[in-house]
Backbone as a printed PyTorch tensor [residue, N CA C, xyz], in Angstrom:
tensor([[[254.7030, 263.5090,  85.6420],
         [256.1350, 263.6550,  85.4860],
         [256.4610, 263.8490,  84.0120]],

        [[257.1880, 265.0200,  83.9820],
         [257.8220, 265.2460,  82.2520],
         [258.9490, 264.2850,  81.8030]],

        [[259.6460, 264.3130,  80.8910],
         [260.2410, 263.5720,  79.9730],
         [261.9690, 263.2640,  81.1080]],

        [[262.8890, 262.7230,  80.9750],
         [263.9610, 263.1320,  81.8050],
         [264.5400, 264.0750,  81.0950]],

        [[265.5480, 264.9470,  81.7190],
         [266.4250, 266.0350,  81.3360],
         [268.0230, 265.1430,  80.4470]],

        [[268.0770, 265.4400,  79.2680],
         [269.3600, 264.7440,  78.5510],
         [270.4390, 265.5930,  79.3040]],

        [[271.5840, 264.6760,  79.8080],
         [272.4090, 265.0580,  80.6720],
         [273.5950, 265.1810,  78.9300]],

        [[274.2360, 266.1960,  78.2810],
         [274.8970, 266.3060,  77.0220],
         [276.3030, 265.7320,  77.8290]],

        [[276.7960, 265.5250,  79.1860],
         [277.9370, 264.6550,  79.1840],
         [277.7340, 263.0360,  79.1510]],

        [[276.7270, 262.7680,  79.2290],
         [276.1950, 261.0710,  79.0810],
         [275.9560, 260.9310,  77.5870]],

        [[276.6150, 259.9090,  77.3470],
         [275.9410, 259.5220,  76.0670],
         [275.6150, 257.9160,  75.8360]],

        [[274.9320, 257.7600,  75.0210],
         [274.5170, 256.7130,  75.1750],
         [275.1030, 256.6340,  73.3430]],

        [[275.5830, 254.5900,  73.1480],
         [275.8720, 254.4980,  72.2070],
         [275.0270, 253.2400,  71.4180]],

        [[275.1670, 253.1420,  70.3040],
         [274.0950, 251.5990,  70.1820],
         [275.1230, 250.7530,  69.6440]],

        [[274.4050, 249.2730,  68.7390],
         [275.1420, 248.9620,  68.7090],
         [275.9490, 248.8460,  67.1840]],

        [[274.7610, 249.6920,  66.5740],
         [275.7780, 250.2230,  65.1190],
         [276.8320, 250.9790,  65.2400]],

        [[276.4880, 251.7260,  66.2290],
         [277.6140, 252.4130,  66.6070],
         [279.0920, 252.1090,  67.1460]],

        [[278.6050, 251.1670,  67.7520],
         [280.0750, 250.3900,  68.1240],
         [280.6660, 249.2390,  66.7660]],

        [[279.5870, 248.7860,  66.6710],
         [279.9890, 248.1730,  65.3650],
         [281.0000, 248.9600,  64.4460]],

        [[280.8180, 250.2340,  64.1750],
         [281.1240, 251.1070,  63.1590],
         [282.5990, 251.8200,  64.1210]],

        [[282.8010, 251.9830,  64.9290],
         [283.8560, 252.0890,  65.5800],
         [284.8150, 250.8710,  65.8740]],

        [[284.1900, 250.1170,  65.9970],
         [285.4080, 249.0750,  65.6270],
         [286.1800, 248.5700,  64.7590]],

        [[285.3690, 249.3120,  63.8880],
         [285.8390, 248.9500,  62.2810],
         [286.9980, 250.1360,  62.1130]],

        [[286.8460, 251.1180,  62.4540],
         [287.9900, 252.0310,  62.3950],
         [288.8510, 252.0520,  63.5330]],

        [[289.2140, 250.9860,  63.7490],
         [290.0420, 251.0850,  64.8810],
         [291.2370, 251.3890,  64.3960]],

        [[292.1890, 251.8800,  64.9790],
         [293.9560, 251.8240,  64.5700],
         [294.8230, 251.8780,  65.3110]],

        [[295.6220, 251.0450,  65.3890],
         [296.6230, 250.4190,  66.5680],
         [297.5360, 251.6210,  66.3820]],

        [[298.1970, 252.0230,  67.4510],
         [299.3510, 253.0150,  67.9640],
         [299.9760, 252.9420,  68.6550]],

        [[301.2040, 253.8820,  68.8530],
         [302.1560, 253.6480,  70.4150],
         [301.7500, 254.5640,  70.9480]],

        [[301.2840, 254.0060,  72.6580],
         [300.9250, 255.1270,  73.4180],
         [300.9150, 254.5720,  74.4650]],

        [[301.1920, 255.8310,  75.8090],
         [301.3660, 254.9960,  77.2720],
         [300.2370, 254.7260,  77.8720]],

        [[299.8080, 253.9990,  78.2240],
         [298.5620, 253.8700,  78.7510],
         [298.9510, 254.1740,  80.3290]],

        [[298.0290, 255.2180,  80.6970],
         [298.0460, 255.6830,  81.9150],
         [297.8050, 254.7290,  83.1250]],

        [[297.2030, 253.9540,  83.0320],
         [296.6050, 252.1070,  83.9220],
         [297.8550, 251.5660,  84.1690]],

        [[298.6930, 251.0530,  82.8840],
         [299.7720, 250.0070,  83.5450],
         [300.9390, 250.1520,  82.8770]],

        [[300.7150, 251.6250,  81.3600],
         [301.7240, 251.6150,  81.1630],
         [302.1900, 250.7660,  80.0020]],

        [[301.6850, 250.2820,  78.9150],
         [301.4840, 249.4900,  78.3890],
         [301.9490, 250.5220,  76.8650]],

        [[302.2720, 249.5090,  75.9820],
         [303.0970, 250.5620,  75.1810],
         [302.6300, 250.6870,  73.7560]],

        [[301.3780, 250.4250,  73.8620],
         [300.5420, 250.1590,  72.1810],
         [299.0250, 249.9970,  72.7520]],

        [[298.3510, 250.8850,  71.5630],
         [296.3240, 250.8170,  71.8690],
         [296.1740, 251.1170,  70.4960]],

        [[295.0560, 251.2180,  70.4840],
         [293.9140, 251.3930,  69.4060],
         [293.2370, 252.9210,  70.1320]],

        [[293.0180, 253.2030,  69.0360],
         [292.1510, 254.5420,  69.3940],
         [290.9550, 254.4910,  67.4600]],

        [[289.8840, 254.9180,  68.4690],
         [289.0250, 255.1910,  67.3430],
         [288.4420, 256.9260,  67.6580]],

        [[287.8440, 257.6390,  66.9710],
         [287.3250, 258.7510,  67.3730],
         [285.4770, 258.9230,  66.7270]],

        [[284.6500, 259.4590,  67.7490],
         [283.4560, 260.0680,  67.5190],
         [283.0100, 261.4790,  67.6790]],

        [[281.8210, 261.9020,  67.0340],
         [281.4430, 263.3330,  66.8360],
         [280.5830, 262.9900,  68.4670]],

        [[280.7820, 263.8160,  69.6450],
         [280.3650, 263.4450,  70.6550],
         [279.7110, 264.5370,  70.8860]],

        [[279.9720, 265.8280,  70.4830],
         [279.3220, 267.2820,  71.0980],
         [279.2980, 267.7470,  69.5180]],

        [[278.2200, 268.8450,  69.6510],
         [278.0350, 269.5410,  68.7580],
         [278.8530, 269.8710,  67.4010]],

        [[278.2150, 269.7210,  66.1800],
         [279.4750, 269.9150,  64.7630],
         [280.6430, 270.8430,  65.1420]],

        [[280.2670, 271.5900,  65.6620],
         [281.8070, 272.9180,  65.5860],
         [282.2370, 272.8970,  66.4440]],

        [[282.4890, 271.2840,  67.0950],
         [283.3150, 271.0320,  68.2660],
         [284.2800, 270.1140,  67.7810]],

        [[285.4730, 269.8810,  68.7070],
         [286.4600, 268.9010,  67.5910],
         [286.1720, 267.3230,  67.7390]],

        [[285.7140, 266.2800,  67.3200],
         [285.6950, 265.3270,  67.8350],
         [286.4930, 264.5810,  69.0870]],

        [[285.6730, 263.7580,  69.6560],
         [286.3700, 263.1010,  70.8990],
         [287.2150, 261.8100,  70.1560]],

        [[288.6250, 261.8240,  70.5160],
         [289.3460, 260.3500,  70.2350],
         [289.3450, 259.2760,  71.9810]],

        [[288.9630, 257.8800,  71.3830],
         [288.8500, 257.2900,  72.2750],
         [290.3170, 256.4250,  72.3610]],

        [[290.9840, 255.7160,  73.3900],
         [291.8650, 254.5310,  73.1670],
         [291.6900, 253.8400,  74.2640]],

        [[292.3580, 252.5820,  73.6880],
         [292.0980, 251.4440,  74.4170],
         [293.5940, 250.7540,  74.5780]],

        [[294.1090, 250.8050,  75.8110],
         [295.3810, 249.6060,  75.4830],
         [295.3380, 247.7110,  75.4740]],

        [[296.0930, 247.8760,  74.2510],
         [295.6080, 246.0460,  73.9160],
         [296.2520, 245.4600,  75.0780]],

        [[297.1020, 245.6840,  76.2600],
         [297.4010, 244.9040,  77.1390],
         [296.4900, 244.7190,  78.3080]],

        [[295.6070, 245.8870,  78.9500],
         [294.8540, 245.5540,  80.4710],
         [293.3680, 246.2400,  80.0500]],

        [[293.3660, 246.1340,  78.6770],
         [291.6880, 247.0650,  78.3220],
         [291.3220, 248.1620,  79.1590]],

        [[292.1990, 249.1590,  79.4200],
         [291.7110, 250.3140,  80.3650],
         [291.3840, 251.1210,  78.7660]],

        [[290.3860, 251.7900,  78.9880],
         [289.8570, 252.2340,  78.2990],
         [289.9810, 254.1930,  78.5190]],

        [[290.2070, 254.9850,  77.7360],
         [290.1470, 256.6840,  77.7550],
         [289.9670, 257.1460,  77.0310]],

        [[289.5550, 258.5170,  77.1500],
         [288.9380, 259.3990,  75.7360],
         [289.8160, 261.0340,  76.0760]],

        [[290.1710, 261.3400,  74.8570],
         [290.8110, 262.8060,  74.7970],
         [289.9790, 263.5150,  74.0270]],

        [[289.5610, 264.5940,  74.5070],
         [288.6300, 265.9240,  74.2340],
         [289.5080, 267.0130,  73.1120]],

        [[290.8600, 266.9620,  73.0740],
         [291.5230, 267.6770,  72.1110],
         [291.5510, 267.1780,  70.7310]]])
C-alpha cells in the first residue's frame, strides 16, 4: 500500500498553530448564524495556495459555533 492521498480540503492544524491563532484573535460585531449572537472573534489563515486569498475563521463568544469565510 502507497502513502494516503492528501485530501487539499482537510487540513490538519498543530498546536503552534493554534497557539499562534489565538494570539491574533479580534473581537467583532457579527451575527452568528447558530443563535444569532451579536459579537465573535475571528482570526484568519493561509489555508490554500499563496495566490489564494486567505481563509478568515470566527467564533461567537456566546454558543462557540465556530465558521470560516473563503472571501
Amino acid at each position: 500500500m502507497g502513502e494516503p492521498e492528501e485530501d487539499p480540503d482537510f487540513i490538519v492544524y498543530d498546536e503552534d498553530d493554534m497557539n499562534e491563532a489565538n494570539a491574533l484573535k479580534s473581537t467583532i460585531k457579527i451575527d452568528c448564524e447558530k443563535c444569532h449572537g451579536k459579537e465573535g472573534v475571528w482570526w484568519s489563515f493561509q489555508t490554500r495556495s499563496a495566490d489564494e486569498p486567505e481563509t478568515r475563521f470566527y467564533k461567537c463568544i456566546k454558543c462557540n459555533h465556530t465558521w470560516r469565510d473563503y472571501t
